[in-house]
C-alpha positions, 0 to 999 in steps of 0.5 A, spaced: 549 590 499 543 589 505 547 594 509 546 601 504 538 599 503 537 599 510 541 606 512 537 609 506 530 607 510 533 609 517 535 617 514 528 618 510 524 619 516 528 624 518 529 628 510 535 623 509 542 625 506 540 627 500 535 633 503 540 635 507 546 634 501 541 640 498 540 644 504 548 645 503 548 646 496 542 652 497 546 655 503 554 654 499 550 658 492 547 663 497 553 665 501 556 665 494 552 670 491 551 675 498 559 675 497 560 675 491 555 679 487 554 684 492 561 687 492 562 686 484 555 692 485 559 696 488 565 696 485 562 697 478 557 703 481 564 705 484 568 704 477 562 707 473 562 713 477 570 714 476 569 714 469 564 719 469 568 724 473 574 721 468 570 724 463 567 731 466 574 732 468 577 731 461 571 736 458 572 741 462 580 741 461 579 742 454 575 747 455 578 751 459 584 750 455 581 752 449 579 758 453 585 760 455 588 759 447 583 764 444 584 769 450 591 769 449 590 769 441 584 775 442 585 779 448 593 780 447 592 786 442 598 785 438 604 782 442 602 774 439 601 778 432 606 776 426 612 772 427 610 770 435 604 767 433 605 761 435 606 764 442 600 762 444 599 755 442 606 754 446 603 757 452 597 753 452 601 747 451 605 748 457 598 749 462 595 743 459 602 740 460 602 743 468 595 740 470 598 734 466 604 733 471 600 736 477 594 731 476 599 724 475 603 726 482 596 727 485 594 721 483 601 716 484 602 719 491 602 713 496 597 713 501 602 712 506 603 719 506 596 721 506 593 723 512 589 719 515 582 722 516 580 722 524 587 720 526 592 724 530 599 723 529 601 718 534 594 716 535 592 708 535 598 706 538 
């Protein structure tokens, strides 16, 4: 076809279309990366720092809860000896199931109930 060859030659004085075809494809894989791998950083930095605190959380319950069992089991004289020795391990039960119950209904409460930070009641309206 005569009229493709004569496009072709009026376009590459100017970068023709296959520059500027280029130019677009750098552009579209540029914004791609900026909005794609710059907030997955953040949100793996953010999961990693949850599962840190996950983790200190949890060590530092079972230490405490262990305290709490060998405290009750040691410092109590003779009230858990014979046949209420079984008491202490109960009471330690009961707590971790209290800072269990506690640490889900922190966790499932909406935030439309949260307090907005900064916010007065009625402001924004």
């Amino acid at each position: 076809m005569p009229g493709r060859d004569d496009r072709r030659e009026k376009g590459a004085g100017r970068g023709g279309i296959a520059a500027g075809g280029s130019e677009f494809v750098e552009l579209v894989v540029a914004y791609a990366k900026q909005e794609t791998l710059g907030p997955l950083r953040g949100l793996a930095r953010f999961v990693a720092m949850g599962a840190a605190a996950t983790i200190a959380w949890s060590v530092g319950s079972l230490l405490l809860l262990v305290a709490l069992l060998r405290l009750l089991q040691t410092e109590t004289g003779s009230t858990f000896q014979g046949n209420l020795s079984w008491l202490p391990y109960l009471i330690t039960a009961a707590a971790a199931l209290a800072v269990l119950g506690l640490s889900a209904w922190r966790i499932t409460k909406t935030p439309s109930t949260r307090p907005v930070a900064g916010k007065a009641a009625g402001e924004g309206r």
